[in-house]
N, CA, C and O atoms as a GROMACS GRO file, in nm:
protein
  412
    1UNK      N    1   8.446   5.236  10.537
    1UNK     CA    2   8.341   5.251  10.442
    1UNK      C    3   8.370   5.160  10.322
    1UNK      O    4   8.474   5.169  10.257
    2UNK      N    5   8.268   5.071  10.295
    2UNK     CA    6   8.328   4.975  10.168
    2UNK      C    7   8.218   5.040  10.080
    2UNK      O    8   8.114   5.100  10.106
    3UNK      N    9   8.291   4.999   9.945
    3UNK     CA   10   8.159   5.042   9.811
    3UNK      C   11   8.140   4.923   9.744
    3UNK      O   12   8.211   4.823   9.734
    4UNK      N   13   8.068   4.941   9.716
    4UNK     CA   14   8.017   4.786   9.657
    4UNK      C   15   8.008   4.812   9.519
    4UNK      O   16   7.967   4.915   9.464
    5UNK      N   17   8.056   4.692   9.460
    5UNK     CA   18   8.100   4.694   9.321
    5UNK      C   19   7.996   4.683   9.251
    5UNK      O   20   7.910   4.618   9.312
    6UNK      N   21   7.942   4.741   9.080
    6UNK     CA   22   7.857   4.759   9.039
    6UNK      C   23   7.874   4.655   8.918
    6UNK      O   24   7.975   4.672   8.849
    7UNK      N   25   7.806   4.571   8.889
    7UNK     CA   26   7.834   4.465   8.765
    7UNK      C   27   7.841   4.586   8.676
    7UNK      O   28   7.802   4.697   8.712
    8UNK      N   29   7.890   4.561   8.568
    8UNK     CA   30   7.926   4.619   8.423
    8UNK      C   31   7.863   4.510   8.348
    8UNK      O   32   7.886   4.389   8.357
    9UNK      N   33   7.768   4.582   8.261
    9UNK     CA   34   7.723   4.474   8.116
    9UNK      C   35   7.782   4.560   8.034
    9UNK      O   36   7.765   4.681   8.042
   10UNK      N   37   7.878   4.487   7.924
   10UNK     CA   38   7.931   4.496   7.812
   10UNK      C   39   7.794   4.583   7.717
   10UNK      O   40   7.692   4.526   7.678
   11UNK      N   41   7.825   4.720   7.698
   11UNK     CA   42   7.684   4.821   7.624
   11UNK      C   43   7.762   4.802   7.488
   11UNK      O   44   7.885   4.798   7.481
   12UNK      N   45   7.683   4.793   7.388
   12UNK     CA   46   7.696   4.841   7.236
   12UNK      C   47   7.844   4.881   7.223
   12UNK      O   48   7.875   4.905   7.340
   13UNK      N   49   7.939   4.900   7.157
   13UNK     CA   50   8.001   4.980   7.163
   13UNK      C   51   8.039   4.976   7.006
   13UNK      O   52   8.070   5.081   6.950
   14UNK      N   53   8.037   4.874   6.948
   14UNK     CA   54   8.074   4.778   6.806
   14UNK      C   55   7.990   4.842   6.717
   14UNK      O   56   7.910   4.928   6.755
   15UNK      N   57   8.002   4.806   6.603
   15UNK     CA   58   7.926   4.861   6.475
   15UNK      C   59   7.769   4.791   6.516
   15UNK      O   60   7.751   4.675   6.554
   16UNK      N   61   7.672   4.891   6.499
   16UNK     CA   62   7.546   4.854   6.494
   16UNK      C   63   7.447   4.813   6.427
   16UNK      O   64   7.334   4.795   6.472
   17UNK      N   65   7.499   4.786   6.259
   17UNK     CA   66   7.465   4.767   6.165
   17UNK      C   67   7.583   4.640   6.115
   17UNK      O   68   7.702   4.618   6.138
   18UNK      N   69   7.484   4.578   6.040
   18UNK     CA   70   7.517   4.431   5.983
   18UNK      C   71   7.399   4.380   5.894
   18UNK      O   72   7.284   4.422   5.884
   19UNK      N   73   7.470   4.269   5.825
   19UNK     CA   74   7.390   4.237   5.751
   19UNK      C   75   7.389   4.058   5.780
   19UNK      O   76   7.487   3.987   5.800
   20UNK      N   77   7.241   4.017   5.774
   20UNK     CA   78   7.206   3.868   5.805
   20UNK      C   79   7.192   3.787   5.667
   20UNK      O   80   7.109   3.830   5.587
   21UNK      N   81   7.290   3.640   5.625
   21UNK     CA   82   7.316   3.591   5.500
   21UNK      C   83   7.235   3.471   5.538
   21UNK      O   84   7.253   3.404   5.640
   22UNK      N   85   7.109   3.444   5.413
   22UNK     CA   86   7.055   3.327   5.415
   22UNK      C   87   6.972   3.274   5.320
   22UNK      O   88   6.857   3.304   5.286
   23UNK      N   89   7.072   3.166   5.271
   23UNK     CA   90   7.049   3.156   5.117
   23UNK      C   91   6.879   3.005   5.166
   23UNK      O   92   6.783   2.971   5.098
   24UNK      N   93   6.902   2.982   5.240
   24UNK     CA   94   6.818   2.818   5.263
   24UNK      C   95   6.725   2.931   5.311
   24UNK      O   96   6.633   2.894   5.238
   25UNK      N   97   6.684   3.015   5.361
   25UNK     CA   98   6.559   3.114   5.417
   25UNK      C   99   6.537   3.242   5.338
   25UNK      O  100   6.594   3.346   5.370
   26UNK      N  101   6.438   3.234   5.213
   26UNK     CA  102   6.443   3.345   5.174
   26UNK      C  103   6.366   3.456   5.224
   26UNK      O  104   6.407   3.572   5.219
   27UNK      N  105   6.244   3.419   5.276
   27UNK     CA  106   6.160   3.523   5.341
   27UNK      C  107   6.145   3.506   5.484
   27UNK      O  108   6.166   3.408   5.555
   28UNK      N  109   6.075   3.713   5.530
   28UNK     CA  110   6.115   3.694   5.648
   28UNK      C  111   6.036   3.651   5.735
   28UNK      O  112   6.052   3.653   5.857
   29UNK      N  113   5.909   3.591   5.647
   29UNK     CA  114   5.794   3.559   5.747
   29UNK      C  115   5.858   3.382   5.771
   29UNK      O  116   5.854   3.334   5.884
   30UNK      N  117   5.900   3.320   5.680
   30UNK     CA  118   5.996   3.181   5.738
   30UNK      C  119   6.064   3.190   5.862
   30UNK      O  120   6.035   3.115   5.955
   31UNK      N  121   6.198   3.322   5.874
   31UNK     CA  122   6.251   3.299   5.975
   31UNK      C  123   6.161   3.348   6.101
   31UNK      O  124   6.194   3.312   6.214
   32UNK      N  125   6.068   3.415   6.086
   32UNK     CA  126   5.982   3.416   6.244
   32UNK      C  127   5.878   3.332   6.261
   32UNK      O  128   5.814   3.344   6.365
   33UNK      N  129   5.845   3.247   6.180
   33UNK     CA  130   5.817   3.105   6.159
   33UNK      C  131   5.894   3.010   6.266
   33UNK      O  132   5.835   2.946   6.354
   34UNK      N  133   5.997   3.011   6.252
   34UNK     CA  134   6.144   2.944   6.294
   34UNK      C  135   6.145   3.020   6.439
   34UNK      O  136   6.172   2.955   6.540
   35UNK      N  137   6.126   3.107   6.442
   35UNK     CA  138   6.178   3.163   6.636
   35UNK      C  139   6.034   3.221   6.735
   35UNK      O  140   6.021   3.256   6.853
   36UNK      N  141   5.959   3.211   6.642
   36UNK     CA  142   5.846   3.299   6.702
   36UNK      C  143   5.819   3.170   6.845
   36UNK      O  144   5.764   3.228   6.939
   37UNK      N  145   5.834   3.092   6.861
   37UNK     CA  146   5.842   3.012   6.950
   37UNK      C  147   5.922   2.958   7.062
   37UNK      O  148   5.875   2.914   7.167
   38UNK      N  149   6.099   2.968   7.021
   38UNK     CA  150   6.195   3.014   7.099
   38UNK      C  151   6.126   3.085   7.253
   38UNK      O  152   6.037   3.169   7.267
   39UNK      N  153   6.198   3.018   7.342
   39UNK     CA  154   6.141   3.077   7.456
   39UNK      C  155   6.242   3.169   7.500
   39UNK      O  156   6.220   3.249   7.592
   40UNK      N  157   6.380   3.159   7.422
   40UNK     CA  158   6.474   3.266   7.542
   40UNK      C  159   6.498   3.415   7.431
   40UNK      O  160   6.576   3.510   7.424
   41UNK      N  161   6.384   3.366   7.360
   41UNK     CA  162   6.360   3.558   7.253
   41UNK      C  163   6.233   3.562   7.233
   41UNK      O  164   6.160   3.463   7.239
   42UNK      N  165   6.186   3.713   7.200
   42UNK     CA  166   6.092   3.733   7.130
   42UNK      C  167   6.081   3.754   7.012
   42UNK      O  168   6.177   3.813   6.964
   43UNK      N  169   5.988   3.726   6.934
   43UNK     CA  170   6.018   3.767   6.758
   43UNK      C  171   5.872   3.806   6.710
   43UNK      O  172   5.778   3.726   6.717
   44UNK      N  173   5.863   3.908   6.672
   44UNK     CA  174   5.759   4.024   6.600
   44UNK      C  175   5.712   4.049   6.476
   44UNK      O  176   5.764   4.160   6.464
   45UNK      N  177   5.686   4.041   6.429
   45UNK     CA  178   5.661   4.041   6.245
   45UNK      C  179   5.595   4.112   6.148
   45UNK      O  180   5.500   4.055   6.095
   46UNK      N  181   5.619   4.209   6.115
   46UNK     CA  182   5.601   4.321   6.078
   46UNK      C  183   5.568   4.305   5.866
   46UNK      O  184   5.650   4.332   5.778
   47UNK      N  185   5.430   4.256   5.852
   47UNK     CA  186   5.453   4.181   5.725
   47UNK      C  187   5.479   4.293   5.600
   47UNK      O  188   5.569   4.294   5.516
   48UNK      N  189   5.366   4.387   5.620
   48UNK     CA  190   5.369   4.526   5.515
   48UNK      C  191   5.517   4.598   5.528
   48UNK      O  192   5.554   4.653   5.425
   49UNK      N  193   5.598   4.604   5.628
   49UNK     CA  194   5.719   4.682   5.606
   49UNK      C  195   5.824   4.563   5.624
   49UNK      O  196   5.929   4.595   5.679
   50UNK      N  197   5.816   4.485   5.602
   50UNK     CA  198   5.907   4.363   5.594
   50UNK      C  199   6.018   4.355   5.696
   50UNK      O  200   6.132   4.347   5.650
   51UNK      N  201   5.998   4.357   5.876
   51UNK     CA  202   6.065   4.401   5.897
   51UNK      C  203   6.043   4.278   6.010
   51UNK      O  204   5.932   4.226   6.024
   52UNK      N  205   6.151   4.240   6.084
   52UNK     CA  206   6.122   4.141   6.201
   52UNK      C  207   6.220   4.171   6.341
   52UNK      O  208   6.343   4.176   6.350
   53UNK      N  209   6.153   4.182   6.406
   53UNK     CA  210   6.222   4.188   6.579
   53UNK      C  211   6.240   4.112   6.631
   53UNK      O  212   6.156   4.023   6.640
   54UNK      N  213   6.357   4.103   6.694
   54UNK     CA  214   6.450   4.016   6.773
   54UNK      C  215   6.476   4.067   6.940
   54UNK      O  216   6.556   4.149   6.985
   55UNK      N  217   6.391   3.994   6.996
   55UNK     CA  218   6.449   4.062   7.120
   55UNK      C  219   6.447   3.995   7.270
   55UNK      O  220   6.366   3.916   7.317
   56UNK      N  221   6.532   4.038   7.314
   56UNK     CA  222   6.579   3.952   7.480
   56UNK      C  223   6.500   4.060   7.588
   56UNK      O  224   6.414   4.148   7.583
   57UNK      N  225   6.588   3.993   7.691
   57UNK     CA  226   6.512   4.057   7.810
   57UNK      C  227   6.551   4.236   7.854
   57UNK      O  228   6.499   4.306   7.942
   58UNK      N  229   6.672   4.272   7.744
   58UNK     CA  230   6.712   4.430   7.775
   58UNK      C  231   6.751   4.449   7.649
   58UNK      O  232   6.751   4.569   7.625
   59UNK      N  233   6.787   4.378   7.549
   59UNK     CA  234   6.824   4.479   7.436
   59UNK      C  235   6.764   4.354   7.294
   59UNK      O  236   6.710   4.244   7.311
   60UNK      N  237   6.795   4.414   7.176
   60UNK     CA  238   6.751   4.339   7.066
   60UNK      C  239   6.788   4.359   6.942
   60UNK      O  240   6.900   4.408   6.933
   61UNK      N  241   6.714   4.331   6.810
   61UNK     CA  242   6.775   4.389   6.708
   61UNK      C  243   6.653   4.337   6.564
   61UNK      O  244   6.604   4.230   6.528
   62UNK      N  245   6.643   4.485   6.514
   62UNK     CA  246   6.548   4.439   6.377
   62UNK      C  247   6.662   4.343   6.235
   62UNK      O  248   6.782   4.317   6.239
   63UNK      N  249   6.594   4.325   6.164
   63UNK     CA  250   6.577   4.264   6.032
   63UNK      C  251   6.485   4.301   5.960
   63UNK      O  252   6.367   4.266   5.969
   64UNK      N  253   6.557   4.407   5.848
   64UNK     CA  254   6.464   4.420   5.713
   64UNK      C  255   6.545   4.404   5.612
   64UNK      O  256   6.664   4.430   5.589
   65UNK      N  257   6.425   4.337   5.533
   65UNK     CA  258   6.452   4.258   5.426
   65UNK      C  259   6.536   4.355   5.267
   65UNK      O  260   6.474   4.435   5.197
   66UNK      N  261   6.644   4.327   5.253
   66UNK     CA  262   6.666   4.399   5.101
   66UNK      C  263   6.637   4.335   5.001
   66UNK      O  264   6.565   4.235   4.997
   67UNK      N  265   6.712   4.407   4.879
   67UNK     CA  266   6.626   4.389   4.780
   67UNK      C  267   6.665   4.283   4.700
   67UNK      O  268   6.611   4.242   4.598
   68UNK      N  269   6.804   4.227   4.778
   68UNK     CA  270   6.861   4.069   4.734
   68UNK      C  271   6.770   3.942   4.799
   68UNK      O  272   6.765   3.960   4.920
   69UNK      N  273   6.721   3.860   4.772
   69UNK     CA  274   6.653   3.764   4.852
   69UNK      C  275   6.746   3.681   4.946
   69UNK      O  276   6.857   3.662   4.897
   70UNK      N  277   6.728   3.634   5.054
   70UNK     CA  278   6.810   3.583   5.160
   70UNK      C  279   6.896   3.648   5.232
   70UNK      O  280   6.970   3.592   5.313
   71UNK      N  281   6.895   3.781   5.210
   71UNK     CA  282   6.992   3.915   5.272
   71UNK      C  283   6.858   4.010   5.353
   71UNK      O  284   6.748   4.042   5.309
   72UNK      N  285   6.914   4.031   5.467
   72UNK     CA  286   6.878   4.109   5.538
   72UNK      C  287   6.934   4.219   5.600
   72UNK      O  288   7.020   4.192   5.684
   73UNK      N  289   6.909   4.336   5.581
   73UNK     CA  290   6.960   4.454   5.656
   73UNK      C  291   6.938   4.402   5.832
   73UNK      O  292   6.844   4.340   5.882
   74UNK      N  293   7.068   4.459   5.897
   74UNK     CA  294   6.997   4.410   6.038
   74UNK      C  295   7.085   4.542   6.111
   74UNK      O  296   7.191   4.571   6.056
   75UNK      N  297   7.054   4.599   6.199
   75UNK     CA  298   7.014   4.755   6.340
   75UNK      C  299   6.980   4.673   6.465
   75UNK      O  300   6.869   4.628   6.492
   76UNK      N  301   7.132   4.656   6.564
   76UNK     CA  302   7.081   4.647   6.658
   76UNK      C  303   7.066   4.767   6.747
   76UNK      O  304   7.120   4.877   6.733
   77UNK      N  305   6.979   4.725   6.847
   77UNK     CA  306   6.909   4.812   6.923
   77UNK      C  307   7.058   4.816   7.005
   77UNK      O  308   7.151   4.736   7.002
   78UNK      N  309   7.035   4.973   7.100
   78UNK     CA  310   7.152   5.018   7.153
   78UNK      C  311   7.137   4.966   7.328
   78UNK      O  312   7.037   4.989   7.396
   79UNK      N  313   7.257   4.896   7.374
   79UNK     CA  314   7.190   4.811   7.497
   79UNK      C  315   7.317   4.686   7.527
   79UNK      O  316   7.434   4.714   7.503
   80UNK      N  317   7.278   4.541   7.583
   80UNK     CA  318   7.383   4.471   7.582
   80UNK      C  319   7.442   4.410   7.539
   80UNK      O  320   7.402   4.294   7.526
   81UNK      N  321   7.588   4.449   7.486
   81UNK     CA  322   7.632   4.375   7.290
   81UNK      C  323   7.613   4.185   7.410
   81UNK      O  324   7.529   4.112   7.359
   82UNK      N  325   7.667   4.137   7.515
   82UNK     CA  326   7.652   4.034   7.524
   82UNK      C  327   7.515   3.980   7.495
   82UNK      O  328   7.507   3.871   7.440
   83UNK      N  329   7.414   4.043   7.525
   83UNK     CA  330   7.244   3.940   7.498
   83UNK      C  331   7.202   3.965   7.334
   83UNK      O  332   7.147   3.900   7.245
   84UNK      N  333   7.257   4.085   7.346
   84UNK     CA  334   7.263   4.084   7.138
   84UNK      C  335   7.351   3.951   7.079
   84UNK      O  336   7.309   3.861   7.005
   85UNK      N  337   7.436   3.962   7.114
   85UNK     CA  338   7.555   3.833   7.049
   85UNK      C  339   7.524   3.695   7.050
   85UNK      O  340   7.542   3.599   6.976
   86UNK      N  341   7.460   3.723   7.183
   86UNK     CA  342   7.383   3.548   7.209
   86UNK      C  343   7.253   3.539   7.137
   86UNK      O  344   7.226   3.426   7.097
   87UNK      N  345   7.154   3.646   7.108
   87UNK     CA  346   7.017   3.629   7.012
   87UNK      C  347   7.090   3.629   6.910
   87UNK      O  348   7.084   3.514   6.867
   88UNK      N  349   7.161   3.695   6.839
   88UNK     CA  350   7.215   3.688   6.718
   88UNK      C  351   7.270   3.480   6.685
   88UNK      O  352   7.234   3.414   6.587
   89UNK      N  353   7.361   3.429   6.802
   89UNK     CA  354   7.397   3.304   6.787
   89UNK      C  355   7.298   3.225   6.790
   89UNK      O  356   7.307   3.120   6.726
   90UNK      N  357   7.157   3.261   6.880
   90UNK     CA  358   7.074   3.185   6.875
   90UNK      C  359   6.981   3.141   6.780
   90UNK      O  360   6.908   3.042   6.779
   91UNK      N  361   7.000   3.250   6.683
   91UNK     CA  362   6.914   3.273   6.588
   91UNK      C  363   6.975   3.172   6.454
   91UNK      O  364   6.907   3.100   6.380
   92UNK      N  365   7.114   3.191   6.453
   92UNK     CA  366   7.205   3.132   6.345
   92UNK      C  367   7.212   2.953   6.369
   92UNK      O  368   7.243   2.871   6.282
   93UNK      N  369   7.168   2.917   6.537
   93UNK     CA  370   7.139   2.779   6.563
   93UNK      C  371   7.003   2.753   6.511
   93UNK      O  372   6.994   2.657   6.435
   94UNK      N  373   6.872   2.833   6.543
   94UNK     CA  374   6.763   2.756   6.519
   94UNK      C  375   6.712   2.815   6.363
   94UNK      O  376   6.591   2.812   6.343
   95UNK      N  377   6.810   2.875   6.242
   95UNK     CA  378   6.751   2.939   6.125
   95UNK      C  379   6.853   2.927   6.028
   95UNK      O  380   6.821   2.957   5.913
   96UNK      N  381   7.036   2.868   6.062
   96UNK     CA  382   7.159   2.877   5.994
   96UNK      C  383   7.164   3.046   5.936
   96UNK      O  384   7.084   3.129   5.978
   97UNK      N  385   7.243   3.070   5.860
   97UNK     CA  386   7.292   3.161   5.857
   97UNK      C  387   7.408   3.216   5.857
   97UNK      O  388   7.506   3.144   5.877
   98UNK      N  389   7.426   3.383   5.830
   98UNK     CA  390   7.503   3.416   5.899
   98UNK      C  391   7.512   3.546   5.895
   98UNK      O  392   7.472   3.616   5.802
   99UNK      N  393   7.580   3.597   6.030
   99UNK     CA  394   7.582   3.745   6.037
   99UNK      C  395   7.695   3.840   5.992
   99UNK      O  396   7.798   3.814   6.053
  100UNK      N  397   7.707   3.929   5.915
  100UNK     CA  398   7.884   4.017   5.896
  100UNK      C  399   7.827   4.148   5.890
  100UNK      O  400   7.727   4.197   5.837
  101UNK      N  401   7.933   4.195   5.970
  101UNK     CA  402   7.976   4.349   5.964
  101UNK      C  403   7.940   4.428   5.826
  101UNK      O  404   7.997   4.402   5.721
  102UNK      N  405   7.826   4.541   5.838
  102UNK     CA  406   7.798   4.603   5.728
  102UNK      C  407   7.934   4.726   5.738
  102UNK      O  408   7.930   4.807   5.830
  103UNK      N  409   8.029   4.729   5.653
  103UNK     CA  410   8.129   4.796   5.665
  103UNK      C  411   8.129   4.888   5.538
  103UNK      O  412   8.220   4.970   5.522
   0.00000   0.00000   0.00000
């Protein structure tokens, strides 16, 4: 009897909260400006609650705006830290940036 091995995707396990630094992008309707076109994410834009979605083919992550300009609160969604890590890198290629640990 053989069992057949089940891929493992790397789930959340890391802090889920962070914060996105971007002094050259102050608002958040710029950066979904910048990705809303990206073909390997989706991006959502939420103008009255200032809030923007980031998301792949199984997991994702918001951005809302605080009350510093170019700082963003960012919640990723609970799911695969690898396709999170890569929208997160992808995002920091087509918008600069950067992301750190809300600690």
């Amino acid at each position: 009897m053989s069992k057949k091995k089940k891929d493992k995707k790397s789930v959340n396990s890391g802090p889920l909260e962070w914060l996105y630094i971007n002094e050259d992008c102050p608002s958040t309707r710029r950066l979904y400006e910048q990705l809303k076109d990206d073909e390997g994410m989706t991006a959502e834009f939420w103008d009255l609650a200032g809030v923007l979605e980031i998301s792949g083919s199984e997991t994702g992550f918001y951005l809302e705006e605080s009350e510093e300009e170019g700082v963003w609160w960012v919640t990723l969604s609970p799911g695969n830290q690898d396709e999170s890590a890569g929208l997160m890198q992808k995002m920091q290629e087509l918008c600069g940036g950067s992301f750190m640990v809300d600690e």
